[in-house]
PyMOL Python script that loads the backbone (N, CA, C, O; Angstrom):
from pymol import cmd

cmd.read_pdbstr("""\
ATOM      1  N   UNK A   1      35.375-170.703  64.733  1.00  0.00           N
ATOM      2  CA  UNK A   1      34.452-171.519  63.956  1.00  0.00           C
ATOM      3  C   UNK A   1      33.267-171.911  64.838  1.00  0.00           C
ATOM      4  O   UNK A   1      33.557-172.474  65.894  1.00  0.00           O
ATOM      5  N   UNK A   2      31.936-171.693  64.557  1.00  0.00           N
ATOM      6  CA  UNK A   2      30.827-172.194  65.002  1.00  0.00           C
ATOM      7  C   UNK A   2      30.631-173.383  64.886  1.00  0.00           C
ATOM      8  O   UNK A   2      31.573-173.928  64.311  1.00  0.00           O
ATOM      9  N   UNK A   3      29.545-174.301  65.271  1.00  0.00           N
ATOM     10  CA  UNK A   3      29.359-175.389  65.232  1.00  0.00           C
ATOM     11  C   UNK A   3      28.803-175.873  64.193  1.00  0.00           C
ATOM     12  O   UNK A   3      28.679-177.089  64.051  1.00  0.00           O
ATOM     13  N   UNK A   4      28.398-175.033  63.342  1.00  0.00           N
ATOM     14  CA  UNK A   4      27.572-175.557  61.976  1.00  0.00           C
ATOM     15  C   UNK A   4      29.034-175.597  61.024  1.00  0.00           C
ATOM     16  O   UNK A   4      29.094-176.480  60.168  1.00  0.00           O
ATOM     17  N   UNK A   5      30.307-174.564  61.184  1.00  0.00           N
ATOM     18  CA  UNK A   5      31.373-174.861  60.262  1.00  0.00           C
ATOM     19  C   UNK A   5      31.804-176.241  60.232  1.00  0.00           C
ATOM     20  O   UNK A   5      31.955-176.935  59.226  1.00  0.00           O
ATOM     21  N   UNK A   6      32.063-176.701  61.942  1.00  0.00           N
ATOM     22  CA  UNK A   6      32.637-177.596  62.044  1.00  0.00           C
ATOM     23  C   UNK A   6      31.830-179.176  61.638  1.00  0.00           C
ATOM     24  O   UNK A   6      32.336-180.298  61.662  1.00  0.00           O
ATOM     25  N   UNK A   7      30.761-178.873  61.362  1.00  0.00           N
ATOM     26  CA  UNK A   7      29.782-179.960  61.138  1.00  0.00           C
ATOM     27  C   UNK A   7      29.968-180.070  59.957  1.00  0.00           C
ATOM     28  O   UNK A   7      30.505-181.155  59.736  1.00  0.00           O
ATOM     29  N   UNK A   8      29.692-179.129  58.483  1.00  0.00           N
ATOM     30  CA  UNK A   8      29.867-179.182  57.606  1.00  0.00           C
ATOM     31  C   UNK A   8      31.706-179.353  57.426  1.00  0.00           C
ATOM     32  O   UNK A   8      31.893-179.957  56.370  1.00  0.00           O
ATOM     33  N   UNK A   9      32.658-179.117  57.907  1.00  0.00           N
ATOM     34  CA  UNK A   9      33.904-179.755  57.697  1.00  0.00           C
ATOM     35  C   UNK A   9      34.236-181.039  57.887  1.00  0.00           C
ATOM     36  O   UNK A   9      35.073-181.570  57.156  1.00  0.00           O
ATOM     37  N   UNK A  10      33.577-181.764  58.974  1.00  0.00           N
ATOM     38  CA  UNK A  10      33.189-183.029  58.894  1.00  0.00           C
ATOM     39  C   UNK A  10      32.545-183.943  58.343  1.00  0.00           C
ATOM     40  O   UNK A  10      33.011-185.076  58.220  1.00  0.00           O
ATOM     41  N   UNK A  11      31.214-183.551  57.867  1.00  0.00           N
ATOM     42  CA  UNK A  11      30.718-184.070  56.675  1.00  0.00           C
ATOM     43  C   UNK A  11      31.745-184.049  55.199  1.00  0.00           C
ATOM     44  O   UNK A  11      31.822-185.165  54.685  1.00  0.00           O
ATOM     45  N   UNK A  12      32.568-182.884  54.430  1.00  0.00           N
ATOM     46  CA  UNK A  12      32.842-183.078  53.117  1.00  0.00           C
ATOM     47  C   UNK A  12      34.125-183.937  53.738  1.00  0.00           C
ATOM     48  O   UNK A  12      33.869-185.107  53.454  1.00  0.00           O
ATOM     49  N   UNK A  13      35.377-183.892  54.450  1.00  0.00           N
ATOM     50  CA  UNK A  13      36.095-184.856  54.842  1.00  0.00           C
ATOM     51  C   UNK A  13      35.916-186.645  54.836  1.00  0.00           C
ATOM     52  O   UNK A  13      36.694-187.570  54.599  1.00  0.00           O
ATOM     53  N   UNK A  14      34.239-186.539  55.288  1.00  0.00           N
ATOM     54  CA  UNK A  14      33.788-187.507  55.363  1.00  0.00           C
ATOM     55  C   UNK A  14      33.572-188.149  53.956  1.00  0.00           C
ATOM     56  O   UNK A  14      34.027-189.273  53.747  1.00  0.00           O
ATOM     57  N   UNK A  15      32.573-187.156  52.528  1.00  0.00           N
ATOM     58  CA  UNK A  15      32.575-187.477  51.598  1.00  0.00           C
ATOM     59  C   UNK A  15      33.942-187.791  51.017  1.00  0.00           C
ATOM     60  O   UNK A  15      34.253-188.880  50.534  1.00  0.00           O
ATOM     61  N   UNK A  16      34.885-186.508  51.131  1.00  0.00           N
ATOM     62  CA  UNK A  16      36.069-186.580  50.322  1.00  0.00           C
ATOM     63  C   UNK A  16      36.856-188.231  51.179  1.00  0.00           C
ATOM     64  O   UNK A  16      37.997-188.484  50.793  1.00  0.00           O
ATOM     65  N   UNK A  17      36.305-189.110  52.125  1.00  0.00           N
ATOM     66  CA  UNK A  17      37.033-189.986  52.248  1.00  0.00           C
ATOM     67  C   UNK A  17      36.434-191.320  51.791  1.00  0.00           C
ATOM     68  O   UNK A  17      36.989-192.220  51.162  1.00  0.00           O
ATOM     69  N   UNK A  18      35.344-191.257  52.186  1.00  0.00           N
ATOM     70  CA  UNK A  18      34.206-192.619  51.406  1.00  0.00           C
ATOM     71  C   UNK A  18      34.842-192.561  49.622  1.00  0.00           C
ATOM     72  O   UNK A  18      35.333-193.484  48.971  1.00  0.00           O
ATOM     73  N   UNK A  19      34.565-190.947  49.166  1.00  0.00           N
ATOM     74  CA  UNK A  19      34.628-191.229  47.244  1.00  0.00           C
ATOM     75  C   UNK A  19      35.549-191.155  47.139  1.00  0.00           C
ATOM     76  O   UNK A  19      35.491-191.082  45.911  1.00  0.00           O
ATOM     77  N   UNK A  20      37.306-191.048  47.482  1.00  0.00           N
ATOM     78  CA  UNK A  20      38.322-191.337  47.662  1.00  0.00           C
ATOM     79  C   UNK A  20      38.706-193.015  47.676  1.00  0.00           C
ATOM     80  O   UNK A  20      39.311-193.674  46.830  1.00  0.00           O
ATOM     81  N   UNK A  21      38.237-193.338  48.697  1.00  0.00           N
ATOM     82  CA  UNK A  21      38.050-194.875  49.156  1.00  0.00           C
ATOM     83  C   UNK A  21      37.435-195.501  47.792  1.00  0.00           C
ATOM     84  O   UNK A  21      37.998-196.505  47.356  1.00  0.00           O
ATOM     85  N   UNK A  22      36.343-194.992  47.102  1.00  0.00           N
ATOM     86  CA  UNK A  22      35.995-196.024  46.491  1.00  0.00           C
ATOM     87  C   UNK A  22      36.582-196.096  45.319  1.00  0.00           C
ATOM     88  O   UNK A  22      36.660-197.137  44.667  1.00  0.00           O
ATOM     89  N   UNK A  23      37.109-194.820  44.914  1.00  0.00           N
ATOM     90  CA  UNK A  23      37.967-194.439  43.207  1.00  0.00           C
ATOM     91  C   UNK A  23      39.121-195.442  43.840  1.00  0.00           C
ATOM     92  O   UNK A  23      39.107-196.333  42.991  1.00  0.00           O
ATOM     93  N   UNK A  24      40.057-195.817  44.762  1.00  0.00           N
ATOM     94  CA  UNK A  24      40.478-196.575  44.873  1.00  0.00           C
ATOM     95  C   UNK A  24      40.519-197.875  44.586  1.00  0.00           C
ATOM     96  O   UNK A  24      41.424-198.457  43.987  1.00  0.00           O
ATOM     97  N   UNK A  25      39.459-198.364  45.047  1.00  0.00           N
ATOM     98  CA  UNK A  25      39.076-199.703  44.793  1.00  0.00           C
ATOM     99  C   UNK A  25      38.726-199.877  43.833  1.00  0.00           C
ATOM    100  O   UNK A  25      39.137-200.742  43.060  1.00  0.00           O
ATOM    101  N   UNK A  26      37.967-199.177  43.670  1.00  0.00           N
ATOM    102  CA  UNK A  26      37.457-199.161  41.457  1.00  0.00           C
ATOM    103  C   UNK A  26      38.906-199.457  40.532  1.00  0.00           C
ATOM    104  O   UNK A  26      38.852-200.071  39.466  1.00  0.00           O
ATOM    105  N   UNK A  27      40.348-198.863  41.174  1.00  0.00           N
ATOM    106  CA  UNK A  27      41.326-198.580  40.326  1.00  0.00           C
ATOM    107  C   UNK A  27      42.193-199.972  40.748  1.00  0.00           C
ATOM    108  O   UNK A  27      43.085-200.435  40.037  1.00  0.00           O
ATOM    109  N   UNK A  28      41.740-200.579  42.104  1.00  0.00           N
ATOM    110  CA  UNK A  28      42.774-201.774  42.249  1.00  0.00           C
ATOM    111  C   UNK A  28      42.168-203.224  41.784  1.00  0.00           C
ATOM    112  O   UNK A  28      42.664-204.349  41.722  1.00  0.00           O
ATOM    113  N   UNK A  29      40.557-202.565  41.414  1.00  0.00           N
ATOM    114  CA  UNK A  29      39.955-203.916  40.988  1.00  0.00           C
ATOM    115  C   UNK A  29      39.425-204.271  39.593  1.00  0.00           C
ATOM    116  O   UNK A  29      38.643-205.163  39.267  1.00  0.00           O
ATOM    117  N   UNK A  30      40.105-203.265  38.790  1.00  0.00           N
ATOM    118  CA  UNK A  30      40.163-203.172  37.479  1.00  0.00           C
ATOM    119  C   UNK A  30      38.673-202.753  37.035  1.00  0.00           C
ATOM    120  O   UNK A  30      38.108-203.487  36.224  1.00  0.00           O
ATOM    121  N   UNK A  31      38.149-201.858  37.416  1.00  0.00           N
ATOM    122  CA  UNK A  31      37.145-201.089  36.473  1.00  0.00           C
ATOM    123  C   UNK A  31      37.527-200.093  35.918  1.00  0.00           C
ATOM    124  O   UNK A  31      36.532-200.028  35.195  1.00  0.00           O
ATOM    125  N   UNK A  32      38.026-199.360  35.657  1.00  0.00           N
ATOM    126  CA  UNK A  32      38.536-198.594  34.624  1.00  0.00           C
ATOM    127  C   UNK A  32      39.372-199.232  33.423  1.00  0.00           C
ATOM    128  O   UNK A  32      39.526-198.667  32.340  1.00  0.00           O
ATOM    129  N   UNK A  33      39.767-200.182  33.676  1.00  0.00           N
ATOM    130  CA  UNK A  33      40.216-201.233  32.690  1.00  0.00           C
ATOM    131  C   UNK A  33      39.768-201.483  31.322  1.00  0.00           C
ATOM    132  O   UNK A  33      38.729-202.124  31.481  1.00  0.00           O
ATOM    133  N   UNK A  34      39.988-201.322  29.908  1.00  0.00           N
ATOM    134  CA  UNK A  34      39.308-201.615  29.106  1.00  0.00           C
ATOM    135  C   UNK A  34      38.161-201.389  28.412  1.00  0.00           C
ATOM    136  O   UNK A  34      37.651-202.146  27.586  1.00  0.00           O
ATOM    137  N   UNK A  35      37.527-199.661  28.995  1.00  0.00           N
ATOM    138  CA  UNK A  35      36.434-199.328  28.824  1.00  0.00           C
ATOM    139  C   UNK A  35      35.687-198.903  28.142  1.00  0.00           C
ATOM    140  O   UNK A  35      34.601-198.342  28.291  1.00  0.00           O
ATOM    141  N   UNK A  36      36.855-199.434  26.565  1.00  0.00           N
ATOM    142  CA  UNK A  36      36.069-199.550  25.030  1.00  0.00           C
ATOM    143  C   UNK A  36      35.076-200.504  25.314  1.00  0.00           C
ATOM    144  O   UNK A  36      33.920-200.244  24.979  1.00  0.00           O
ATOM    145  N   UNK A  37      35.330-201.550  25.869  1.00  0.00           N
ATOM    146  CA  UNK A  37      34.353-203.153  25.798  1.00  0.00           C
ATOM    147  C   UNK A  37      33.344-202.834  25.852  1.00  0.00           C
ATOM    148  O   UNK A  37      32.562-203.526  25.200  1.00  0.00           O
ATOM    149  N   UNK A  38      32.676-201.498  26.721  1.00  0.00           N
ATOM    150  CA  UNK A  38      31.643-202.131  27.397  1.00  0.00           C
ATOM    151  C   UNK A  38      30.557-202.015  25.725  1.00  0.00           C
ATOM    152  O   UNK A  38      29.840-202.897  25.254  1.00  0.00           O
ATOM    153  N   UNK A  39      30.837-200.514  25.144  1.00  0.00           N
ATOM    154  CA  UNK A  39      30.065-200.134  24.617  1.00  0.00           C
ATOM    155  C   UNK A  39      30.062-201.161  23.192  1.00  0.00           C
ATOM    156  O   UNK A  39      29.662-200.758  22.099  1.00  0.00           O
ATOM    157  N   UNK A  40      30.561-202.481  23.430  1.00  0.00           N
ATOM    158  CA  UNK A  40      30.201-203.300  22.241  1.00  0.00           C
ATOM    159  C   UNK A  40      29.137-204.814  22.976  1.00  0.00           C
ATOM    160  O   UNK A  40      28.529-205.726  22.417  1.00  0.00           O
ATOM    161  N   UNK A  41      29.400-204.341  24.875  1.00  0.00           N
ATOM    162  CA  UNK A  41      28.603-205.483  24.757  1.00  0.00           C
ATOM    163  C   UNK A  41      27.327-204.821  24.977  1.00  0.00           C
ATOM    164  O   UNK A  41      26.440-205.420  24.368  1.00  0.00           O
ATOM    165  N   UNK A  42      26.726-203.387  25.887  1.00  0.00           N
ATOM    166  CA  UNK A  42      25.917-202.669  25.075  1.00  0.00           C
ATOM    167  C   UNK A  42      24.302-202.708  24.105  1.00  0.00           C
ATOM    168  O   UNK A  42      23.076-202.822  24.142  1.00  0.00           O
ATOM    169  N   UNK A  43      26.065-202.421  22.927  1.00  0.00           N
ATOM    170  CA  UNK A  43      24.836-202.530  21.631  1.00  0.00           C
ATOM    171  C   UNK A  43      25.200-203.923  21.053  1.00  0.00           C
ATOM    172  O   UNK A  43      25.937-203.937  20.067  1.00  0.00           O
ATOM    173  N   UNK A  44      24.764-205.072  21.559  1.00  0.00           N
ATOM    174  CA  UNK A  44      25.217-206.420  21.135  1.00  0.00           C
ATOM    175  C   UNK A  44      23.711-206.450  20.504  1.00  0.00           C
ATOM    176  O   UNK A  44      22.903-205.935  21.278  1.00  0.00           O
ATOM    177  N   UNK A  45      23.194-206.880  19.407  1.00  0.00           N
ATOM    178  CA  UNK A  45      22.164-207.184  19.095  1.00  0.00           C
ATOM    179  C   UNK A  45      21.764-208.571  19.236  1.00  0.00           C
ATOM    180  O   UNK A  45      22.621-209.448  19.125  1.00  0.00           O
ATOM    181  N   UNK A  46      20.454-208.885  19.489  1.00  0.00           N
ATOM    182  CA  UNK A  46      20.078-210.536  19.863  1.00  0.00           C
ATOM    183  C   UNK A  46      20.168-211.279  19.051  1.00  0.00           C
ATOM    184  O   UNK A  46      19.931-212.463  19.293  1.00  0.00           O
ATOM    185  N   UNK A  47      20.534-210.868  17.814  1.00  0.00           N
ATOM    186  CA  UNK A  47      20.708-211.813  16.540  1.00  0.00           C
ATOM    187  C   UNK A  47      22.304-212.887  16.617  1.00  0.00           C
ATOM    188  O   UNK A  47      22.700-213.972  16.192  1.00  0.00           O
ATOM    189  N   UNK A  48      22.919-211.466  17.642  1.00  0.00           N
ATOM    190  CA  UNK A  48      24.364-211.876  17.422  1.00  0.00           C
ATOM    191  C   UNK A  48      24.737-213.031  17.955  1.00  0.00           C
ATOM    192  O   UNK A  48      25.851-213.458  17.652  1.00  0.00           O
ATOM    193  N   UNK A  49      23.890-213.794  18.865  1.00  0.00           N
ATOM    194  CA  UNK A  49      23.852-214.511  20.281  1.00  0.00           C
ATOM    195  C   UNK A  49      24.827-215.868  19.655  1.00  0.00           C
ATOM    196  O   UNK A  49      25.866-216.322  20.134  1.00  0.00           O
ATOM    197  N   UNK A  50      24.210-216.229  18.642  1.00  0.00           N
ATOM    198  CA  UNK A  50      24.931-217.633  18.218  1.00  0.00           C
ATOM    199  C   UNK A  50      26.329-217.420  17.415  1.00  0.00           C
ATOM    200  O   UNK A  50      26.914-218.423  17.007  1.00  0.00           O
ATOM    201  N   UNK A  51      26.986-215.860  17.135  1.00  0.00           N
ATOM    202  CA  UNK A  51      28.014-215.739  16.441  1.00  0.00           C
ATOM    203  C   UNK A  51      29.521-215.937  17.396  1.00  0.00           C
ATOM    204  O   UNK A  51      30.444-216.733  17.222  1.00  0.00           O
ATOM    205  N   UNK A  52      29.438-215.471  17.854  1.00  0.00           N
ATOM    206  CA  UNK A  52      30.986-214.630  18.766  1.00  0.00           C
ATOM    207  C   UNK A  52      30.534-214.226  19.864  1.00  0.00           C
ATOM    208  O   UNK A  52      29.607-213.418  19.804  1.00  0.00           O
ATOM    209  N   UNK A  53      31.018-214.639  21.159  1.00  0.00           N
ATOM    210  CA  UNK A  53      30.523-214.229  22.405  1.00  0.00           C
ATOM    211  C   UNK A  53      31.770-213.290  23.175  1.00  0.00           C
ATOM    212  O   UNK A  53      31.837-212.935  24.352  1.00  0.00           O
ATOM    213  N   UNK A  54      32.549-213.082  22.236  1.00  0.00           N
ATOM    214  CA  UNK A  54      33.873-212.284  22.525  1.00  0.00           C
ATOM    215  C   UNK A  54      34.009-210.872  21.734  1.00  0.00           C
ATOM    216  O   UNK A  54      33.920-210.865  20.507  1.00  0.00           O
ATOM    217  N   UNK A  55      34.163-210.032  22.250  1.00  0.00           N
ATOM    218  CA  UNK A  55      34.011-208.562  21.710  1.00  0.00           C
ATOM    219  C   UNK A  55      35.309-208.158  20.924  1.00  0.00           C
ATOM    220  O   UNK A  55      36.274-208.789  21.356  1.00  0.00           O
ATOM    221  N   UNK A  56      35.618-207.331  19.939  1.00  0.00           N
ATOM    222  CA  UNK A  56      36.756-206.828  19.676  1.00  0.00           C
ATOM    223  C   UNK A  56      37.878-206.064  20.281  1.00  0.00           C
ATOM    224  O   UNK A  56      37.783-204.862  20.530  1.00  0.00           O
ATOM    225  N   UNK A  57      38.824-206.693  20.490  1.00  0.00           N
ATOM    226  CA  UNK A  57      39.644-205.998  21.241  1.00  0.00           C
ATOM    227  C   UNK A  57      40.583-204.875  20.941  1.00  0.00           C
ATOM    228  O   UNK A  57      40.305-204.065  20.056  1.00  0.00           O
ATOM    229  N   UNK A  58      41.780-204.786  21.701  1.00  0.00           N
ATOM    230  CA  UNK A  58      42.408-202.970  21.037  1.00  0.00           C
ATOM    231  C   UNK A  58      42.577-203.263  19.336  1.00  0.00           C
ATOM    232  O   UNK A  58      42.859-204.291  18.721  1.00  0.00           O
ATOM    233  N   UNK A  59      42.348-202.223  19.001  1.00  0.00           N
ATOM    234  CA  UNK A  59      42.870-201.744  17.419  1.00  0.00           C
ATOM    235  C   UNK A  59      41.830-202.688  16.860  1.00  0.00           C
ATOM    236  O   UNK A  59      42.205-202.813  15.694  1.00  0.00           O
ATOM    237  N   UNK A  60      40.919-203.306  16.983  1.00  0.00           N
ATOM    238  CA  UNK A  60      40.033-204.078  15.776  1.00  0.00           C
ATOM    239  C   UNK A  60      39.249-203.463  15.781  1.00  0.00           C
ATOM    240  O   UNK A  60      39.059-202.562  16.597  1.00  0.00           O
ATOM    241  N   UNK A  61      38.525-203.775  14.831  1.00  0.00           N
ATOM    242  CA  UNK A  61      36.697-203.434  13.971  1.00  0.00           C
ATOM    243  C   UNK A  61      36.195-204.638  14.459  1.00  0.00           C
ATOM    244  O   UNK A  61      36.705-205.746  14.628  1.00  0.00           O
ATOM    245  N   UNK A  62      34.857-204.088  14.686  1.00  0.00           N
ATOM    246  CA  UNK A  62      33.708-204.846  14.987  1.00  0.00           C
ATOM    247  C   UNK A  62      33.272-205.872  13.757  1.00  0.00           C
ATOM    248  O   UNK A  62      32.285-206.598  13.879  1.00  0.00           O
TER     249      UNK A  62
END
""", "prot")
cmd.dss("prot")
cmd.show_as("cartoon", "prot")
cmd.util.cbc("prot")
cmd.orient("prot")
């Protein structure tokens, strides 16, 4: 192996450990969690402001 292999094997190791690391933390700190919600707070329209400040949860209608 030349020195440019070994550079580039060090670099994706490097990626594959940072985006490893962070899908981790994403998964122990609950972002993947629940990720119907987001798309109701979203499209929340400004009218809605004084109705319900709580989104629908599993199995309901908006």
């Amino acid at each position: 192996m030349n020195e440019a292999q070994i550079a580039q094997a060090i670099v994706t190791v490097s990626l594959l450990l940072i985006f490893g690391g962070l899908f981790i933390w994403g998964w122990k700190t609950g972002q993947f969690k629940n990720i119907e919600q987001t798309k109701y707070v979203i499209f929340k329209r400004p009218e809605d402001d004084g109705k319900s400040t709580q989104s629908p949860g599993k199995g309901e209608k908006p």
